[in-house]
N, C-alpha and C positions, 0 to 999 in steps of 0.2 A: 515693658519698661526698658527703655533704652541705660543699660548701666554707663556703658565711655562716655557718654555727655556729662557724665558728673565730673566737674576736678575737684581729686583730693589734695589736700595741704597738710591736713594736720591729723593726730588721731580723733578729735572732737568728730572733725567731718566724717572720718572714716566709720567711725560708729553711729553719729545719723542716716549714713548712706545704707548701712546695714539692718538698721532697725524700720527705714522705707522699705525696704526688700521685705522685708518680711510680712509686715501690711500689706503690700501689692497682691505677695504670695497668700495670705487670706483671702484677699480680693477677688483673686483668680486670674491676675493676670499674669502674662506673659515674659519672659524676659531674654534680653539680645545684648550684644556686647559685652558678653563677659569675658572672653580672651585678653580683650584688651587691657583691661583691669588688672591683669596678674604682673602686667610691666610698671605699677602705681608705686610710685617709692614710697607712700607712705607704708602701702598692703606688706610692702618687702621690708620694711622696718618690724612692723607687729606680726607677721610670720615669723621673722629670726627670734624677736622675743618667746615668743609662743615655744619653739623648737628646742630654744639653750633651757629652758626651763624643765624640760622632760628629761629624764635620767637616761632613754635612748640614746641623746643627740653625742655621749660619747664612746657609743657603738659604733665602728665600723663598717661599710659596705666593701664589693670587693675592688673599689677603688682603694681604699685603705686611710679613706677621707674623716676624719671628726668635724663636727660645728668648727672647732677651736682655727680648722685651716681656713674658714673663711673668714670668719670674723676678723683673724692678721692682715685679712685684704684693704686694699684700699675703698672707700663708699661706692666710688662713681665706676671702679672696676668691679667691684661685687655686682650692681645696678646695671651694668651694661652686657657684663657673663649674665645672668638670668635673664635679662630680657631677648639675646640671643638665642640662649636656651630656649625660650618659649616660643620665639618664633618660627623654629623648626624644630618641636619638640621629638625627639626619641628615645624614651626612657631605656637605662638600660636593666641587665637581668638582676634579679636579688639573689642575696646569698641565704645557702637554705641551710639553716640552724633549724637542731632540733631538743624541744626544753621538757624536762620532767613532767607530763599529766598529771593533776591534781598533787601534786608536790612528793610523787612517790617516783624515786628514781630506778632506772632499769637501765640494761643493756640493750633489752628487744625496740627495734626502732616501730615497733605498733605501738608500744606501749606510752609512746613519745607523744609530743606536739610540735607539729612543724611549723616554722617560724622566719618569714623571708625579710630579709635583712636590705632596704634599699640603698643605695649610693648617696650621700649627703645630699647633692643637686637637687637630684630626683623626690629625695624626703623636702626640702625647702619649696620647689613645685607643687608636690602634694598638701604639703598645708595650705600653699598658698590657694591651689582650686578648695582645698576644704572651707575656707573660709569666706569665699563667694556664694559655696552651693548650700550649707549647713542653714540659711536663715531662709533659705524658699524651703527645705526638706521640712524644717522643723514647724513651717506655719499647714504644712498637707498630714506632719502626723500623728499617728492617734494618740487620745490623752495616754493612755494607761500602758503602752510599752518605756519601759524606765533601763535600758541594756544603751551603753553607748550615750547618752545623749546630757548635754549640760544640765547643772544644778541638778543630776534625778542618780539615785542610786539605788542597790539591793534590799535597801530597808524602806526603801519607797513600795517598790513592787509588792514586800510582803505586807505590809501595811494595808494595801489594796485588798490582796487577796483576803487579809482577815476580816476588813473591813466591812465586804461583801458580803463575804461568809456568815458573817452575824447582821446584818440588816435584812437580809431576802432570803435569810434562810436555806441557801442552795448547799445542799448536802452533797451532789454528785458530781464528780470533777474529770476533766480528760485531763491526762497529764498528757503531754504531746512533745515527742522529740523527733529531729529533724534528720536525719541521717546523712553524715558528713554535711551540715548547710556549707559552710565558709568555701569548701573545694570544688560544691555543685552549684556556685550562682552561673546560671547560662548568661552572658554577656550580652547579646541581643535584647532577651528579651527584660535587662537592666537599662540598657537604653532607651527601650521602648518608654519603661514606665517613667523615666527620669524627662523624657519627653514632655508626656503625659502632665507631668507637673508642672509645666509650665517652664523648661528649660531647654529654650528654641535656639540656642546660639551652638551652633554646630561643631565647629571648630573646638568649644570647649567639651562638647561628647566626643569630637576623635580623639581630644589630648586623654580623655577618661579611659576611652574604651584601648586608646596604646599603654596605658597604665596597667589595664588587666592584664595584656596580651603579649607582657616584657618578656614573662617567663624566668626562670629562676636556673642557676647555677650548682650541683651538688659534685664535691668531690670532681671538680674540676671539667666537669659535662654537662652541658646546656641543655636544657628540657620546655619544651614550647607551656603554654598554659592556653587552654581553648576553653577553659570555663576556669568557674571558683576567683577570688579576691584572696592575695598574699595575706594572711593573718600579720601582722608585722608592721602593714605601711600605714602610713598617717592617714590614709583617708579610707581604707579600707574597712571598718565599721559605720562610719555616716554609710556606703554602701552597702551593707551588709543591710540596715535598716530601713534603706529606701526601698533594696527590693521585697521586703516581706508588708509594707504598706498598705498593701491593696490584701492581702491577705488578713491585717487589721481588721480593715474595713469591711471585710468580709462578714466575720463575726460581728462584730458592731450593730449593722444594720439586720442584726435578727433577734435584735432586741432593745438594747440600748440608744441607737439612733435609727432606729426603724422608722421609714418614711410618713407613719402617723405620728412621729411626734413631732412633725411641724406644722399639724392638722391643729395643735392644739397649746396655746397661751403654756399653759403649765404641763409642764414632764408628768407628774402623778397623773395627770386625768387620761393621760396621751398613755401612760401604762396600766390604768384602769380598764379602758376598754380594747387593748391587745391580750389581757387577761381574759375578758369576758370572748374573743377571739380565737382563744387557743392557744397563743405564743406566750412561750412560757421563758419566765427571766433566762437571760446570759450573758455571763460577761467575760471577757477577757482580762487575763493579766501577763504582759509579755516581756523578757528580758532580753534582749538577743533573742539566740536563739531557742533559749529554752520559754514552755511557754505553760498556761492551765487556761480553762477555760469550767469555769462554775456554772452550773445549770439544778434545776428542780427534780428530776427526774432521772430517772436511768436509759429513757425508750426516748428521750431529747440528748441525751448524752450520746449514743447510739449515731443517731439520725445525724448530729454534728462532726463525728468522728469519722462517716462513711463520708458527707461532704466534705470535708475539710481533703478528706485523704484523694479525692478526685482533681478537687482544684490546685491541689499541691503537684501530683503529676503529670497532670494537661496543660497548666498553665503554667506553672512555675519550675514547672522539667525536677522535682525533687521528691523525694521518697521517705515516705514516715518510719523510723524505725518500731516495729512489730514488737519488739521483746520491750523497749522500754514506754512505749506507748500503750497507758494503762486506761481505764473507767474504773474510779474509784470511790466508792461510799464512804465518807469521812465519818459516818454514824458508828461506823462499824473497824477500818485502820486509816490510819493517817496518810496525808500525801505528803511526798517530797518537793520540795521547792526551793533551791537557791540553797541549799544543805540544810533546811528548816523542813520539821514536819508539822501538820496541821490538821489537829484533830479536836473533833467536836469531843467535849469533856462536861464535868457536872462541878460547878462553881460550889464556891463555901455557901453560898446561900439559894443553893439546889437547880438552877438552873441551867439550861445547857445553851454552851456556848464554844466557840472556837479557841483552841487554845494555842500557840507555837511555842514549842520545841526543837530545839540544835537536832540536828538528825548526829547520831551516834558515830555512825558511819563516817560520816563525812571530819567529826572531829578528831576521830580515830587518825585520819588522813593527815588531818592539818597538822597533830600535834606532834606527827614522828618526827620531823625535822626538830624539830626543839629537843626533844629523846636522843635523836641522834648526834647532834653536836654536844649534850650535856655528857653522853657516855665518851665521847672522846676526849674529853675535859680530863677523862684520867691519864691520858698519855701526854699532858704539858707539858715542855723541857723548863719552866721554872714559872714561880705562881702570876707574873703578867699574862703569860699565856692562859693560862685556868681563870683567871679575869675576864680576858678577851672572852674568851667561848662563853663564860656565863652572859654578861652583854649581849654577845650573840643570841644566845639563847631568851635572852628576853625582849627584844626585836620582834619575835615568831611569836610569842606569847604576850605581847601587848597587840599586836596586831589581830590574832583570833579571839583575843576578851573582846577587843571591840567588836569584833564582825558579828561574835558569837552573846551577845548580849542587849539582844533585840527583843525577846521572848522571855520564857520563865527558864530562866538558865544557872541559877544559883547554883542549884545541884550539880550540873555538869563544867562548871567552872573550877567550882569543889572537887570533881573528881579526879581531873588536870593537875591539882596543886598537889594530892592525894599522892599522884602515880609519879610527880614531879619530884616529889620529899627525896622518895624512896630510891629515882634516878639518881639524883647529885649524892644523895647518902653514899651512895656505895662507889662511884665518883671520888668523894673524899676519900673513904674509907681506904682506896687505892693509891689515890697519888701520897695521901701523908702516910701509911701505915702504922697505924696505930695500934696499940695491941688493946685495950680499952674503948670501947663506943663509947664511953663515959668521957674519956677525953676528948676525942671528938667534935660532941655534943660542947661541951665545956669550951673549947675553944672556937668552933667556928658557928655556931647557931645560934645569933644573935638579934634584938629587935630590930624590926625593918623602919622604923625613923632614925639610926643608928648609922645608916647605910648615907655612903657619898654618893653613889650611882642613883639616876630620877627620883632627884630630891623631889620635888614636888608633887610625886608621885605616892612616896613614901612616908612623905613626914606625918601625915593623920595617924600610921598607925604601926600598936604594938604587938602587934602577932609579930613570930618570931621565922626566919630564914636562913638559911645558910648562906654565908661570906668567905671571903678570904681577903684580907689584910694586907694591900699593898699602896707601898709609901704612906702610911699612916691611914691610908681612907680604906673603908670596908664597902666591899663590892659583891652584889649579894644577887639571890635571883628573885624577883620578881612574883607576886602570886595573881593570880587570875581572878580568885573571888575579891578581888579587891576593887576592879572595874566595875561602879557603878552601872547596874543594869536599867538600861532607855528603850523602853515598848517602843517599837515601830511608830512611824509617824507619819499620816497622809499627805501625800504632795500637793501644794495649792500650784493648780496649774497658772495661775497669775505670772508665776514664777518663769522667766524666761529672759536670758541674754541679751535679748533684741527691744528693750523696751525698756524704758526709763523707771518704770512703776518696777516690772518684774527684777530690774536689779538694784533695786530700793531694798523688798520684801527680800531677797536674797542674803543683801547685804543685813539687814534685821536679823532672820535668822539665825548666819551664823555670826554673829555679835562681831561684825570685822566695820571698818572705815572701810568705802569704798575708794578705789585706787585715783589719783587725779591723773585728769586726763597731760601727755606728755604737750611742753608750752608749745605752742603755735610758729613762735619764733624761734627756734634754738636750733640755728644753723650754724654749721662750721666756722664760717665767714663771719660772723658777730662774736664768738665767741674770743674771750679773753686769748691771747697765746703770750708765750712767756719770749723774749726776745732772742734766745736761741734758737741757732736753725736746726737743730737735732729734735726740735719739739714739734717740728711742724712731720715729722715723719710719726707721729703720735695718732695722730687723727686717721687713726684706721676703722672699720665699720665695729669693730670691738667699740671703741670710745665713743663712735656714731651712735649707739645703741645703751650702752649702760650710764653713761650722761642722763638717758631718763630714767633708766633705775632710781639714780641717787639721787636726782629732781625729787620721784614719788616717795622714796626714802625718806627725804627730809621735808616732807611735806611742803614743797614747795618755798620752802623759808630760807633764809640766808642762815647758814652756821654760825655768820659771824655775827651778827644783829639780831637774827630774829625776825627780820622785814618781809611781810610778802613779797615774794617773788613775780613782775608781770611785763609785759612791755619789751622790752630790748634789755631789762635788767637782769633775767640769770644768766650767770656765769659760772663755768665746769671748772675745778681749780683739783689740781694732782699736784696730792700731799704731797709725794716723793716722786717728782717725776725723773729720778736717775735709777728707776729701776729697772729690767730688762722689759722687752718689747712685748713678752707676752705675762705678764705680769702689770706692767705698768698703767693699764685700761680696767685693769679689775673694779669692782663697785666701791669694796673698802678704800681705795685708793683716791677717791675721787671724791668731791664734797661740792655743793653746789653756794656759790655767795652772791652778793650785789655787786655792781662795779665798783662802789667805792671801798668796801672790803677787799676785794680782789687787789684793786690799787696799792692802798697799801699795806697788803704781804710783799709785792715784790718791788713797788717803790721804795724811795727813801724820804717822802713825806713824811709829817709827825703823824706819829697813830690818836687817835681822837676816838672819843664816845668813851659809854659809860665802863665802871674798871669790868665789867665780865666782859663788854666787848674788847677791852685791849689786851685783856687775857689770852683771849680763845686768837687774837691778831698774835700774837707774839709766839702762841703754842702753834700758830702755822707757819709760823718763819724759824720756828725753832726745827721743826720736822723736815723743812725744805733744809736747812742750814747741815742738820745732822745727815741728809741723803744724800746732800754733795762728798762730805767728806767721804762717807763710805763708798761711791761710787769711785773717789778719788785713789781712792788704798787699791781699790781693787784692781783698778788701771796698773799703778807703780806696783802691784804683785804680780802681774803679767810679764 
């Protein structure tokens, strides 16, 4: 598939062009011309969206660059630096930060995770090839790895494994770990297989493989990288899962897609007589890089585990870690998995079936952050602050109910709110000194629909919490058993990005309107401008960009009428546009109308239509009216 022959316009296109790719790539075929593509103003429009949206993009690289310094660029100068850039790409080194492992912090740098920080360009680059390669990757790989990849998450994967678990009855599991995957991908032989898939365009494997080969910066000394993907960079997990693919498939075809089952109309008959064969169920369930694989037997478990560990160091140059790479009987202890355990158990109504469980361990982990900030809660310099950190503190503890509430988990969410009481009690007991727990009690543990902090979190219920009373509203901590607990749930692979159906079902799901596409027409040049020349210094790649925001914002409608928006008719209108330059492009700021609204706000035509549209006309001239003068003050305080 020749991709440069396409011209893109608009995002409509951009997402047909993407969703043919991905078809081709079912197909089998081929594809060229992708370099060219990454200089597409539309790609470099919905890359920067893509980017400002990720809480990274106001991380630093050792340029010292945020999103926020391009977006003040002008369009056609942002559009001609990147396109420059890519035509003689050389990425440069990352900056190597190192972040708390499993959220326990330490001094020892083993104990760490290393975390390479790219240069802003170079992150803009990187989505930008992410976003070419993700829809041939995702048509080559296999259903059931759910680490990394859209619409699929950690309660997908477990979902799977239990799913299995109790339909084929496979009692015996590898659990399989990778030792250091992310620092040991050989780069060649990621080439190789990205080949392999049908991505023949060259030049976009050298900009990939200069990506690996930047190397990273620590404490002011430059260090080569000849293997391994930066943990850190934008595209660095799509890779991570391209190379372990063939490794899928590995497993796959020794039971699940074994080459008799295309001998035969239906799967069951086609696993009927691979039964009568020998071949005894397996299957895979993979996240990353952690992974299990489910089978019948112990002496098939076995027989999997000595394979797997060959093809992992002949071909894919990596090494299974020995101590946490287990065969385990779930008849007998549970496995670990994504910090759940899964063990076969005996139901209320006698039979046995797989059950999941928060692995202890692993909550023990998550919950000390929350412990830790609540204990410091005692050394507040006055009750905002003891505020703050409860807040704080319930952030980490809305976060693991959710994660941790996929299984039978009542109990251990109960145990959380248990050990929770007891933290902030003595927390209080501290910062007020109280000579009385009775008083205490009396003044700060009060009902949790009571509480200003996640109201609609709290207002169903009256079990009671500890608060503290500032500016009249009570700010309280949060309990855990209060998160409605949702069994895992199987992913319908229908489901997928590239396909009109799969982000229908998506969109269904998770109960959202799907986003409208950004209008076709909504160029610079059409667009309303206000007759001052200080306004046309406005139209920076910032207001290039979030002009769609407040389009999809307001669904497309005028603010001021209400009219569909289509044709040559929207128009970007800046409520205040005397505000400073890097404020004045924000989303809030910006409201999308018709021409004849736009009109007149800043004409001196009569305002016409019905009274809420001369309303909402007058409260936009009122807003512009009030931002002059304050602009004005601020001049003559100068």
């Amino acid at each position: 598939m020749k991709v440069n022959r396409r011209v893109i316009r608009n995002e409509a296109e951009l997402k047909q062009l993407l969703d043919e790719m991905y078809q081709s790539a079912k197909a089998g075929r081929s594809f060229y011309g992708l370099t060219e593509m990454l200089a597409n103003e539309e790609l470099i429009i919905t890359a920067m969206h893509n980017i400002k949206s990720n809480h990274g993009s106001k991380t630093a690289g050792l340029d010292g660059k945020t999103i926020d310094d391009y977006l003040q660029m002008d369009t056609n100068a942002l559009v001609a630096l990147l396109k420059s850039e890519i035509d003689n790409y050389n990425p440069r080194p990352v900056k190597r930060v190192y972040i708390p492992k499993n959220n326990i912090k330490s001094a020892n740098i083993k104990d760490m995770r290393p975390l390479g920080i790219p240069n802003m360009i170079d992150r803009i680059i990187q989505e930008l090839v992410r976003m070419l390669l993700e829809p041939i990757a995702e048509a080559h790989f296999y259903n059931h790895s759910y680490g990394f990849r859209p619409y699929r998450s950690a309660e997908h994967a477990l979902a799977r494994m239990r799913d299995v678990a109790r339909r084929s009855k496979t009692y015996w599991v590898v659990e399989g770990d990778i030792k250091g995957y992310f620092d040991n991908i050989n780069h060649n032989k990621l080439i190789e297989i990205m080949w392999n898939m049908g991505i023949k365009d060259k030049r976009m494997l050298a900009i990939v493989k200069k990506m690996l080969k930047a190397g990273y910066v620590e404490n002011g000394v430059y260090h080569k990288t000849d293997k391994g993907t930066p943990q850190g960079g934008i595209i660095s997990p799509l890779l991570a899962n391209i190379y372990l693919t063939n490794f899928d498939w590995l497993i796959a075809r020794e039971y699940e897609y074994h080459p008799y089952t295309k001998r035969y109309k239906e799967r069951r008959a086609a696993y009927q007589q691979m039964k009568l064969k020998g071949h005894e169920p397996t299957y895979l369930v993979r996240y990353a890089d952690d992974w299990v694989i489910l089978t019948t037997s112990e002496e098939n478990a076995k027989r999997l585990l000595k394979k797997i560990n060959k093809y992992l160091k002949n071909c894919l140059k990596l090494d299974l870690s020995l101590e946490k790479t287990l065969i385990t009987d779930m008849r007998i202890r549970p496995v670990t998995f994504l910090s759940y355990d899964l063990k076969f158990g005996t139901t209320k109504e006698g039979k046995k079936a797989p059950m999941l469980y928060p692995n202890m361990k692993a909550v023990n982990k998550a919950v000390k952050e929350a412990f830790d900030i609540v204990k410091k809660a005692r050394y507040s310099p006055d009750d905002s602050w003891f505020a703050i950190n409860i807040e704080r503190a319930n952030e980490v503890l809305v976060g693991l109910s959710n994660y941790f509430n996929k299984g039978i988990s009542k109990k251990v969410l109960s145990k959380i709110d248990h050990r929770m009481f007891w933290t902030l009690f003595k927390a209080f007991e501290s910062y007020y000194r109280y000579d009385k727990k009775t008083t205490l009690m009396k003044n700060h543990y009060v009902s949790m629909n009571m509480l200003g902090n996640r109201i609609p979190r709290h207002m169903k219920y009256t079990g009671k919490t500890f608060a503290i009373k500032v500016d009249g509203i009570w700010i309280g901590l949060t309990h855990c058993n209060i998160t409605p607990v949702k069994y895992s749930r199987n992913f319908n692979q229908e489901m997928t990005p590239y396909t009109e159906n799969g982000r229908r079902l998506y969109a269904k799901l998770m109960e959202k309107v799907s986003p409208l596409c950004r209008p076709a027409i909504y160029k610079t040049d059409t667009l309303f401008q206000a007759l001052q020349t200080f306004n046309r210094k406005m139209c920076n790649f910032e207001f290039y960009m979030n002009r769609d925001y407040a389009f999809n914002r307001d669904r497309g409608k005028c603010r001021g009428c209400g009219c569909y928006l289509y044709g040559s008719n929207p128009q970007c209108h800046h409520i205040n546009p005397f505000l400073p330059i890097n404020e004045v492009n924000k989303v809030k700021n910006l409201a999308t109308l018709c021409q004849n609204c736009h009109s007149m706000i800043h004409g001196n035509q009569e305002i016409k239509g019905t009274p809420k549209q001369i309303d909402k006309i007058k409260r936009f001239q009122k807003q512009y009216a009030d931002g002059k003068i304050k602009a004005e003050k601020r001049l003559n305080q100068k």
